[in-house]
C-alpha positions in Angstrom: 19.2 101.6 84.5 18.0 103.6 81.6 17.7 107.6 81.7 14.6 109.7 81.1 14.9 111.5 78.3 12.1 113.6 78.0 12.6 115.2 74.2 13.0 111.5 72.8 10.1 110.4 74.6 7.6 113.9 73.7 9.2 113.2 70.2 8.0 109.2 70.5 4.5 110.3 71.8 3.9 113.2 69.2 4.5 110.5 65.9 2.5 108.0 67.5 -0.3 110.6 67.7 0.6 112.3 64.6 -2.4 110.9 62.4 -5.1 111.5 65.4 -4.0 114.7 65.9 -4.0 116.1 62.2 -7.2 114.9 61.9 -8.9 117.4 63.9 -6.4 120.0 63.9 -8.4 121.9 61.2 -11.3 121.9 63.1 -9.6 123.1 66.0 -8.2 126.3 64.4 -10.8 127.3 62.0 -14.7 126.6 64.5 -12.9 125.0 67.5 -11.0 125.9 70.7 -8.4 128.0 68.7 -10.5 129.9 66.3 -9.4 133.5 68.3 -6.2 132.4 68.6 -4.8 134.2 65.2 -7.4 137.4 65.2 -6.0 138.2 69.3 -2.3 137.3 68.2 -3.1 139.8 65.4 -4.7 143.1 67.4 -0.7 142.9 69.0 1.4 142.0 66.3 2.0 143.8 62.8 1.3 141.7 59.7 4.6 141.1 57.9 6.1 140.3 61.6 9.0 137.4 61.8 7.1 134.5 64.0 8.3 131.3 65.2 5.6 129.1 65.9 6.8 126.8 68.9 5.7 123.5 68.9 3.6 124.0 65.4 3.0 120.0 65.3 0.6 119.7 62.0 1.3 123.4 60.9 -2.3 123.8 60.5 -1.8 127.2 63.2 1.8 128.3 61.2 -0.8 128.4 58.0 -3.6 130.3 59.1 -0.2 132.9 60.5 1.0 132.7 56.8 -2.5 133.5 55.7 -2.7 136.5 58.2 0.6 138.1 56.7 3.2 136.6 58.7 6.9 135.4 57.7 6.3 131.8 59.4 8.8 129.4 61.0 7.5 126.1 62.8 9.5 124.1 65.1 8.2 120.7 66.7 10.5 117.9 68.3 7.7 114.8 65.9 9.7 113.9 62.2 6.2 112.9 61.5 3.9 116.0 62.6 6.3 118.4 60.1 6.0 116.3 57.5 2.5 117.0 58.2 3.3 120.5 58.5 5.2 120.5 55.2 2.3 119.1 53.3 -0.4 121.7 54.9 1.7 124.5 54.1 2.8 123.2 50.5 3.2 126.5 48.2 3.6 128.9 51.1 6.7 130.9 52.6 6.5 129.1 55.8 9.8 127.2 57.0 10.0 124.0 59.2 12.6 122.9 61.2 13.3 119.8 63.7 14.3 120.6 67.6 13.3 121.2 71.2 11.6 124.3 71.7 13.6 124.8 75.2 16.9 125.1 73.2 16.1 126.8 69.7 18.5 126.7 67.0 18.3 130.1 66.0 20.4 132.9 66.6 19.3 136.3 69.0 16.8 138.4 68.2 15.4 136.5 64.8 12.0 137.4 65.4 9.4 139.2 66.4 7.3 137.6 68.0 6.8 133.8 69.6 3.5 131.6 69.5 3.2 128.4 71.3 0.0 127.1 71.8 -0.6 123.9 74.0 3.2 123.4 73.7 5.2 124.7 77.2 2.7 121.5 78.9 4.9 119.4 76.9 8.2 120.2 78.0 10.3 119.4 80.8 11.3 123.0 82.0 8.9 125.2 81.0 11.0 128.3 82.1 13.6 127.6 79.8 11.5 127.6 77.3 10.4 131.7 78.3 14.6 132.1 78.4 15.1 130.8 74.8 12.1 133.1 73.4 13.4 135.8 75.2 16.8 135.3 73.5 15.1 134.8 69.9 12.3 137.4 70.3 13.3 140.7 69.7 13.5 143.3 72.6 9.6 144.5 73.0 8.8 141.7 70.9 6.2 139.7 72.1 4.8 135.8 72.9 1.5 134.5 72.7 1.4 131.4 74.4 -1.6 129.3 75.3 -2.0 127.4 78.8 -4.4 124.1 79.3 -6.7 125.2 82.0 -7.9 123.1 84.5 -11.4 122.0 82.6 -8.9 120.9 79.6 -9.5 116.9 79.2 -5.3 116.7 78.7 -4.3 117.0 81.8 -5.4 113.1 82.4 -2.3 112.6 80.7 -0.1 113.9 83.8 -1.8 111.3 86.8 0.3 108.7 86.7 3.4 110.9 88.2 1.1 110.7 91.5 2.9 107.0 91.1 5.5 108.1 90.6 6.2 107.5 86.6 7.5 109.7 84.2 4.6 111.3 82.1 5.6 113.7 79.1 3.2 116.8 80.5 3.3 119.2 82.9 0.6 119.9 84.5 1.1 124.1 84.8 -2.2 126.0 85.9 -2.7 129.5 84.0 -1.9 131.4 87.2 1.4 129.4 87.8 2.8 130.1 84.0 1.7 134.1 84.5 3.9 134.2 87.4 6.5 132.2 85.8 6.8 134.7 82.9 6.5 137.7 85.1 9.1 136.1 86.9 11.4 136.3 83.9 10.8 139.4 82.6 7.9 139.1 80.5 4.8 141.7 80.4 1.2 140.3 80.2 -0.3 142.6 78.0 -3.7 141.1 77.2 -5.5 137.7 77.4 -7.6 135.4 76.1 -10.3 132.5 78.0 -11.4 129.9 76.2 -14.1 127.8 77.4 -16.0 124.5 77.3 -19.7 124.7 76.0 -21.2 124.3 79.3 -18.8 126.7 81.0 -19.2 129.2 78.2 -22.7 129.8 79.2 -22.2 130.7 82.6 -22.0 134.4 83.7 -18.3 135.6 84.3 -18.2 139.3 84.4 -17.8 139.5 88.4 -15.7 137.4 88.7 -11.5 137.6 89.6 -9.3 136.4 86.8 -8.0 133.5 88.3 -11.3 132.0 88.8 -12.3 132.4 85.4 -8.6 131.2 84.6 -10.5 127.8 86.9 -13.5 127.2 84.3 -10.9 127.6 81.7 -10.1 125.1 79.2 -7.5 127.0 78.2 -5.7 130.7 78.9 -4.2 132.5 75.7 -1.6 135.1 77.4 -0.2 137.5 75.1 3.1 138.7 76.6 5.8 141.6 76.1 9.7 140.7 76.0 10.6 143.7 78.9 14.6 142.8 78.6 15.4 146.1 76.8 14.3 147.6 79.9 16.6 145.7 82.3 19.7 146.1 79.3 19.0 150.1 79.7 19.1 150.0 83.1 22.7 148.1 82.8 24.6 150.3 80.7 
């Protein structure tokens, strides 16, 4: 009986998809669902900040960080989606390298800040995922990380484990990753909603967080690293 590996199969999945996805990536980042991703990330993080962008498939979000002022560098398990990435960001700073983005290959404390967008779905353990940017991010550094919401067409992707198969996404809900990184010592220090057309025009000020989180297509949390706290505590 053959085991279940997860990474080789997300890795399998993403360069099959490679070519679909990088042809609407653009869209997506410059008039589409992740157009406030980069101006929200920046209100929290300097320019000229160290970022790893986890999961950067296509690159298309590591260039428009390089364009912001960022020192870029993008990690995704799919050979094919960097060389995509490579090819975007061809005559820019930005770095690319090949892994899982729940065990990084970079030592403590490289950066500054984490963004993963659309990526922690994807993995097996979402949670180790938090742990390894906690290790890389600096202390008080921070991680923007972007959650499908329930509206978010994706999650189709995840029914057939209701027979029991192995599907490569996790179905998470906004409010179940917020607790999971409060759990583990992460800060939410602002947010983002981002909506479907139809749900964009409905009127949202009265209403609680986690049912706005329930018309979202997707959640952008920007988070706090609080570890330095717990290491002062310790000494």
């Amino acid at each position: 009986m053959s085991i279940f590996d997860w990474s080789k199969e997300a890795e399998k999945q993403w360069d099959d998809q490679s070519s679909s996805w990088n042809s609407k990536s653009r869209e997506m980042w410059e008039s589409g669902s992740r157009k406030e991703i980069v101006p929200f990330f920046s209100k929290y993080v300097d320019s000229g900040a160290r970022i790893c962008d986890l999961g950067c498939g296509d690159g298309f979000g590591s260039f428009q960080l390089e364009r912001a002022g960022y020192k870029v560098t993008g990690l995704d398990v799919s050979e094919e989606m960097l060389q995509k990435a490579q090819e975007i960001n061809k005559g820019n700073n930005t770095e690319f390298v090949k892994g899982d983005i729940s065990v990084l290959p970079f030592p403590d404390r490289a950066f500054d800040a984490v963004l993963a967008i659309n990526s922690l779905e994807w993995t097996e353990h979402p949670f180790m995922v938090l742990r390894e940017a906690q290790r890389v991010v600096k202390p008080g550094g921070f991680a923007c990380v972007g959650i499908l919401g329930p509206t978010a067409a994706p999650r189709n992707n995840s029914f057939r484990r209701l027979y029991g198969e192995k599907v490569i996404c996790n179905t998470m809900m906004p409010w179940e990753f917020e607790k999971l990184a409060a759990d583990n010592n992460w800060e939410k220090i602002g947010d983002l909603g981002v909506y479907k057309r139809s749900a964009d025009q409905l009127p949202k000020g009265t209403l609680s967080t986690e049912l706005k989180q329930s018309l979202s297509f997707m959640w952008v949390f920007m988070l706090q690293n609080k570890i330095e706290v717990l290491e002062k505590l310790n000494q």
